[in-house]
N, C-alpha and C positions, 0 to 999 in steps of 0.2 A: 779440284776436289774439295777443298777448304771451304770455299764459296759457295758448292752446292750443299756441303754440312750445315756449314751458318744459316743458309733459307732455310734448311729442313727444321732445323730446331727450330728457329722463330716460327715457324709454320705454327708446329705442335703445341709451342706454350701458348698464342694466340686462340685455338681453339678449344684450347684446356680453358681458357680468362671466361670465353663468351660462353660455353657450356655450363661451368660450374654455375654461376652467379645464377643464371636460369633455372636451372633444376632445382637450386635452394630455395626459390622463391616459397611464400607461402599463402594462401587466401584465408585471411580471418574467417571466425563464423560471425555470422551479422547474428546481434541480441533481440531475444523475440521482445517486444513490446509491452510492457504492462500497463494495458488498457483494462476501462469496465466495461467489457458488451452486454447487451441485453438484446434479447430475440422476444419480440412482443409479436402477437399474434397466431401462435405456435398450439393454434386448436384444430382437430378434425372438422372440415368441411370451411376452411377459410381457406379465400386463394390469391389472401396478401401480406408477407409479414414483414416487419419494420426488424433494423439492427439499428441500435443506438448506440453511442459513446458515450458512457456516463463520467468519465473521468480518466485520469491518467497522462500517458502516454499516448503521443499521436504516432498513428501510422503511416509513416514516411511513403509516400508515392503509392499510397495504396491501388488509385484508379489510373489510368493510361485514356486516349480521347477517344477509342472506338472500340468499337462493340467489341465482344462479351462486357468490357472497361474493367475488367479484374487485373492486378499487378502483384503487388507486397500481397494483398489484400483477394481472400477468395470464400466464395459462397459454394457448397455445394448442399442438395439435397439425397438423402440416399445415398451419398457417396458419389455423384455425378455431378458436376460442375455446372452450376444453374445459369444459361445463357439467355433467358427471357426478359424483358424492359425492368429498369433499376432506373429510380432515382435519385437524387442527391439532395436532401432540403427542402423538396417540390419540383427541384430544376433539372434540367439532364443533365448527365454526369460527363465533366472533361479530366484530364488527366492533372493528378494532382494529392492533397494526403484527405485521411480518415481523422479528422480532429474531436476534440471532446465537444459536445451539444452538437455534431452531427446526426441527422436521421435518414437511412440508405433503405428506401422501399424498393421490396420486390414484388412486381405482379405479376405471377405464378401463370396465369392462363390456366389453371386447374386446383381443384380442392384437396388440399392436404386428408390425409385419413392418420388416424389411431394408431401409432407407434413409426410413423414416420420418422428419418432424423437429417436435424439443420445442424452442419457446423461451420465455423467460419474459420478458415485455415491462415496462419502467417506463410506462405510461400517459400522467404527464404530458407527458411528453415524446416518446414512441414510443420509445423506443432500448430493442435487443436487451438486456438485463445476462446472457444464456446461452441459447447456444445448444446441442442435438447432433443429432446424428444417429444414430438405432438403428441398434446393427449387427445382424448375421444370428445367428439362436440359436448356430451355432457360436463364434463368437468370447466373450470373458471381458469377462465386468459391468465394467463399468469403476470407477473405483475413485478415491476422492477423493484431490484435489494433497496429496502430502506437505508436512508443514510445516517450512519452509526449517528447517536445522541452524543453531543460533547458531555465531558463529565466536569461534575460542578464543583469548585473546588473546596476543598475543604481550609477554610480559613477562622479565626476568630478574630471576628469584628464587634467591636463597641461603641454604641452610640450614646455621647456624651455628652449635658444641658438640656437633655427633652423633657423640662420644667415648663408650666404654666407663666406665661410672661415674657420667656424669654426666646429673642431673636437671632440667635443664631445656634446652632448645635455641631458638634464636632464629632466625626466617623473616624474611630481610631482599627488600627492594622495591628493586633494583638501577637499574632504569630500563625504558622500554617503555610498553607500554599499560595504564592502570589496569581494575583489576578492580571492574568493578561490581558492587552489590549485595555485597561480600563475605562483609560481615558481617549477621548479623539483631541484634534487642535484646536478647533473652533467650538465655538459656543452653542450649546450647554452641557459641552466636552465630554457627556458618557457614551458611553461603546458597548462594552462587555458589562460595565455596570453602572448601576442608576439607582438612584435615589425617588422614591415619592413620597408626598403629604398627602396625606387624604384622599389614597387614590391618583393623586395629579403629579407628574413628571416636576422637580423643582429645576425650573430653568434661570434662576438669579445667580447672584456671585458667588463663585466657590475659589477656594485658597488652598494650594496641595502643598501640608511643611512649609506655608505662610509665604508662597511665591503661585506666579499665575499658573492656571494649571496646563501642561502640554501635553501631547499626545504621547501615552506610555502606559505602566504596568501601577498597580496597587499593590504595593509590597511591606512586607512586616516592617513593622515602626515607623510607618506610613500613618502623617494625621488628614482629613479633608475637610477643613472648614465652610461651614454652608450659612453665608448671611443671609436671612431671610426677607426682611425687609418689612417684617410684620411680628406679630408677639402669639406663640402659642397659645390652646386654652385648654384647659380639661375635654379629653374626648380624641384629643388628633393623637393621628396613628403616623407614623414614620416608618417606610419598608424600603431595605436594601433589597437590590434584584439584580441576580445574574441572568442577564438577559439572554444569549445564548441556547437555555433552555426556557427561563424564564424562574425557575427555583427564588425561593426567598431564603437570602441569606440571614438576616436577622430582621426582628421587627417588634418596634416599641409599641404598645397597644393599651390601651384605658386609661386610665388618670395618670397626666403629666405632669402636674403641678406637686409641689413639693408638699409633704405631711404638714399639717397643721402642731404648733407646739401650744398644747393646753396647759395655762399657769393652775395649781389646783390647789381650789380651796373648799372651804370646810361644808360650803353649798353646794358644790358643781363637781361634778361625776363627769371625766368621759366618755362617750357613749361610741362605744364599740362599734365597727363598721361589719354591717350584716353580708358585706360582698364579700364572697370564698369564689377564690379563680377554678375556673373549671381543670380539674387535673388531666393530661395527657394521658391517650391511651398506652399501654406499659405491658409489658409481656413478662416481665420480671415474675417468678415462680414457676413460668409456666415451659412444657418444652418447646422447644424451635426448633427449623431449619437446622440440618450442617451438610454440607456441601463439601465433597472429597475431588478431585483430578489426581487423575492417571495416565500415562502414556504408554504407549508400545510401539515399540519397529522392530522389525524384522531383520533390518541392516544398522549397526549405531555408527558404521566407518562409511559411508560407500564413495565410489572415486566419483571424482569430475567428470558429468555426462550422467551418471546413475541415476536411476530414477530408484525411490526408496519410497516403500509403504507405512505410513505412520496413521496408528488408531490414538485417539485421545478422549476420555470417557469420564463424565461427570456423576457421581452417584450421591442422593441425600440419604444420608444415613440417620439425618434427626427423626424427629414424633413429629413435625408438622410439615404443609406444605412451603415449600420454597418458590416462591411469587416474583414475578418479570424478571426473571435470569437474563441475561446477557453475557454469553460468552466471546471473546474476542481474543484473536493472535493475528498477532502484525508479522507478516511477513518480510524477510529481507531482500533486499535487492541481488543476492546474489543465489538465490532458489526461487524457483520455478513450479508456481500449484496446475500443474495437469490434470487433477482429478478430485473435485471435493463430493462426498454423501455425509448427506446429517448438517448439512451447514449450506451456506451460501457466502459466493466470494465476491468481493469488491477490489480493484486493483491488488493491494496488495494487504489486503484484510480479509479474514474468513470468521464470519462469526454466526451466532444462533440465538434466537430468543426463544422463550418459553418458562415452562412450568415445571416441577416436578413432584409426585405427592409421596411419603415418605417410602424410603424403599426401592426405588424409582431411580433409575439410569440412563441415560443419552450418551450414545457414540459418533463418535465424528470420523470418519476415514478419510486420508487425501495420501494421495500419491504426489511427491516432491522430486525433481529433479535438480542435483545441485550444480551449480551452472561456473562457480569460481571455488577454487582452492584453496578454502579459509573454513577457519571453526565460527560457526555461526549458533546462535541462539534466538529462539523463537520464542515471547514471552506470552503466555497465555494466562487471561486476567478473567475473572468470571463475576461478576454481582449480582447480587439478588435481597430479597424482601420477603420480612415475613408478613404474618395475618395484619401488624397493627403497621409496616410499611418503615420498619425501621431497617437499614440500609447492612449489606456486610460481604465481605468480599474477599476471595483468593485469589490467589496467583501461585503460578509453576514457570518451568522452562523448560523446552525441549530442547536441547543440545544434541549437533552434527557436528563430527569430526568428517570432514572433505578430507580425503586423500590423493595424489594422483603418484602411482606405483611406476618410478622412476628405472628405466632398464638402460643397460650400458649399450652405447650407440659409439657405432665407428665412426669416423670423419663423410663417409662416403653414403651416411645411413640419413640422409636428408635428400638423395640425388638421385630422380626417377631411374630404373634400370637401362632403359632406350639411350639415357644421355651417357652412362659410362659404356655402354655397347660402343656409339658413336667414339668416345676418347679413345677406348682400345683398340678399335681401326684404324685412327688418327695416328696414334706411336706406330701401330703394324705397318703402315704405310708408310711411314717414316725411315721406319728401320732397314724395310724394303731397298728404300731408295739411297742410303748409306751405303748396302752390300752393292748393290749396282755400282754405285759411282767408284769403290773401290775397288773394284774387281776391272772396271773398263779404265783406271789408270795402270795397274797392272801392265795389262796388255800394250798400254801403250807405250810403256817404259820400256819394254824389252828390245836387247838390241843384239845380233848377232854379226859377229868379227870374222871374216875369212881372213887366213892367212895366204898370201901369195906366193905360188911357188918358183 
C-alpha cells in the first residue's frame, strides 16, 4: 500500500512541474517598426505605384520567396490584399527585410479611380504604418515629406586681423551653441563649417588652440588660426558658412585695412569719408508676428495600449504676417502616431510648413497610441519670420502620463483554465487510486478464527 502511495504522489507532483511552467508561459508583442513609407503614385487612373523607405527602421522579414511574397510586411488595396506582380529594386522579390532606400513596385493590372485606399499593414501586429487615399487624375502626384532643414546654430563668432597686409586671421568661438561636426581629419578639415575669401573655399594651413586640427566640434573659447600664405588688400570679403544649410554665419565685407591716422596741421583738413553703409532692414516700430501654441486631449492619463486624441493649434495673434513657419514635434520611441491631419510624418517627426496672415490659425490632429509605461514628453518647437526675415521661435510640451491599472491576481491567474481542468483530474485520479488501494488492503487483512469444538 505504501508503495502504491509513493507512485501516486510522485505521479501528481510531476504533472503539476510540466503543466504549471507551460501555461505561464508568455508571447511578447513584437514592436511595430518606425519606418518613413511613402506611396508615390496614388492618382486616379495610374495602374503602378511605388512604397518607398525613406528612413528609419527596417522591416525585419518583410518578404517570404513566393508569391503573393507578403510576411511582416503587407500591401492591400481597398482593404483586399494585393496579390498581383511587386518588385523589389527593379528585381523580383525573394524572402528577406524592407530596408531604408528600398523601392517595392506594384503593377496593378488596372487603373486606380478617385477615393480608392492603399495601406501598408505591419502583420505582426495589425497596425496601419501608411495610409492614402487616391486622389482624382486631376489633382498632383503627391510627393514625398521634405527632409526637416537642420537648424543653424546660433553662436558668436569673431573674426580677428582682417587688416589690409596681413597674412593670417583668426576665427574666435565667442559663446553660443557649438558647432558640430566642424571640423573632418583630413585636409582642408571643414565639414559643417568653412571659411571663404573672396568667394573661394581657403584650403591652406589652419591651427585649432595652436595644435593641428582634428576631426570634431567648434566650441566656445574655441580660436582657428588661418595662415594665408598671401597678404590681404582692401576690398576682400571673409564669410564663415554653416554648410548644412548653407546660412552665413558672420562675414567681414569692404575695407580691411586699418584707419589711416592723420597728423594735423594748421594746412590739412581730414577729409571725411562720403561712404555710409547701407542700414539693414528693421521692423523696429513697426508690429509683427506673435505666434501662440496650444494643446488639447481628451485623455491626459490613458493606460498602456491606449490610443489617445491629441489637437495642437497654432494661432498668430500679432498685426502682421508670420512667414515660413515650421512646426516640429519629435516623437518618442515609446508612442506610436497612428493617425496625423494638418501635418505630415516622417519616422518619428510630425511637422508643418507654411504661412499664416494675422488672426489665422492651423490645427494639427493625431491619434497616439502609448506603447510603454513611462511619462513621456513631446516637445513641440515652431519658427517663423517676419516681412524683413528676422527669425523667432516657440516652444511648448505635450506631456503623457502612461498608466497601466494594476488588479490583484492569484497565483493561478497566469495559468490557461484547460491546464488547471487537467491538474484537477490529476489529484482526482489520484485520490481515486489511494481509496482503492486502501480499501483492497482492508480486505485483505481480515482474518477469521474458528474455534474447535
Amino acid at each position: 500500500m505504501k508503495k502504491a502511495l509513493t507512485i501516486c504522489l510522485v505521479f501528481c507532483i510531476a504533472m503539476s512541474v510540466v503543466v504549471i511552467p507551460v501555461g505561464a508561459q508568455t508571447t511578447p508583442t513584437p514592436k511595430v517598426p518606425n519606418a518613413a513609407l511613402v506611396i508615390e503614385g496614388a492618382l486616379g487612373g495610374s495602374s503602378k505605384i511605388t512604397l518607398t523607405h525613406h528612413g528609419g527602421d527596417t522591416i525585419v522579414d518583410a518578404f517570404k520567396g513566393n508569391a503573393p511574397y507578403w510576411n511582416s510586411l503587407e500591401v492591400r488595396i481597398n482593404g483586399a490584399i494585393y496579390t498581383g506582380t511587386v518588385k523589389l529594386n527593379g528585381d523580383t522579390v525573394s524572402a528577406g527585410d524592407f530596408k531604408p532606400g528600398n523601392e517595392l513596385e506594384l503593377f496593378l493590372g488596372w487603373e486606380l479611380s478617385g477615393g480608392d485606399t492603399i495601406s501598408v499593414v505591419y502583420t505582426p501586429t495589425g497596425d496601419i504604418m501608411q495610409r492614402v487615399k487616391v486622389a482624382s487624375a486631376s489633382s498632383p502626384t503627391p510627393t514625398p515629406p521634405p527632409i526637416p532643414t537642420p537648424k543653424v546654430p546660433n553662436a558668436a563668432l569673431v573674426i580677428e586681423g582682417a587688416l589690409g597686409g596681413s597674412s593670417k586671421i583668426t576665427l574666435t568661438h565667442h559663446g553660443g551653441d557649438t558647432i558640430v561636426d566642424a571640423f573632418k581629419g583630413s585636409a582642408p578639415h571643414w565639414n559643417s563649417l568653412e571659411v571663404m575669401i573672396n568667394g573661394t573655399i581657403h584650403t591652406g594651413t589652419i591651427k585649432l588652440n595652436g595644435a593641428t586640427v582634428s576631426a570634431g566640434d567648434f566650441k566656445p573659447g574655441d580660436e582657428l588660426e588661418l595662415f594665408l600664405g598671401w597678404k590681404l588688400c582692401d576690398g576682400d570679403t571673409i564669410t564663415v558658412i554653416y554648410t548644412p544649410t548653407g546660412d552665413i554665419l558672420v562675414k567681414v565685407a569692404g575695407s580691411v585695412s586699418p584707419t589711416p591716422t592723420i597728423t594735423p596741421t594748421p594746412t590739412i583738413t581730414p577729409t571725411p569719408s562720403t561712404v555710409t553703409p547701407m542700414p539693414a532692414p528693421t521692423s523696429a516700430g513697426e508690429p509683427g508676428p506673435e505666434l501662440s501654441i496650444s494643446q488639447s486631449s481628451l485623455k491626459e492619463e490613458p493606460d498602456v495600449g491606449e490610443e489617445v486624441l491629441i489637437t495642437v493649434a497654432i494661432l498668430n495673434k500679432g498685426k502682421a504676417t508670420a512667414k515660413n513657419i515650421h512646426l516640429e514635434e519629435r516623437i518618442p520611441s515609446s508612442i506610436a502616431v497612428n493617425y496625423v491631419e494638418g501635418a505630415d510624418k516622417a519616422g518619428g517627426l510630425v511637422y508643418w510648413n507654411g504661412e499664416l496672415e494675422p488672426g489665422e490659425s492651423h490645427s494639427i490632429t493625431h491619434t497616439l497610441r502609448i506603447l510603454e509605461e513611462k511619462n513621456r514628453i513631446i516637445p513641440v518647437t515652431v519658427t517663423y519670420e517676419d516681412a524683413y526675415g528676422n527669425k523667432k521661435q516657440k516652444s511648448t510640451e505635450i506631456y503623457l502620463t502612461a498608466r497601466r491599472e494594476e488588479e490583484p491576481t492569484s497565483p493561478l491567474s497566469n495559468i490557461p483554465w484547460v491546464y488547471i481542468i487537467i491538474l484537477v483530474a490529476v489529484v482526482l485520479v489520484g485520490l481515486a487510486i489511494i481509496v482503492a488501494v486502501r480499501r483492497g488492503g482492508e480486505g485483505g487483512a481480515e482474518v477469521t478464527i474458528e474455534e474447535k469444538k
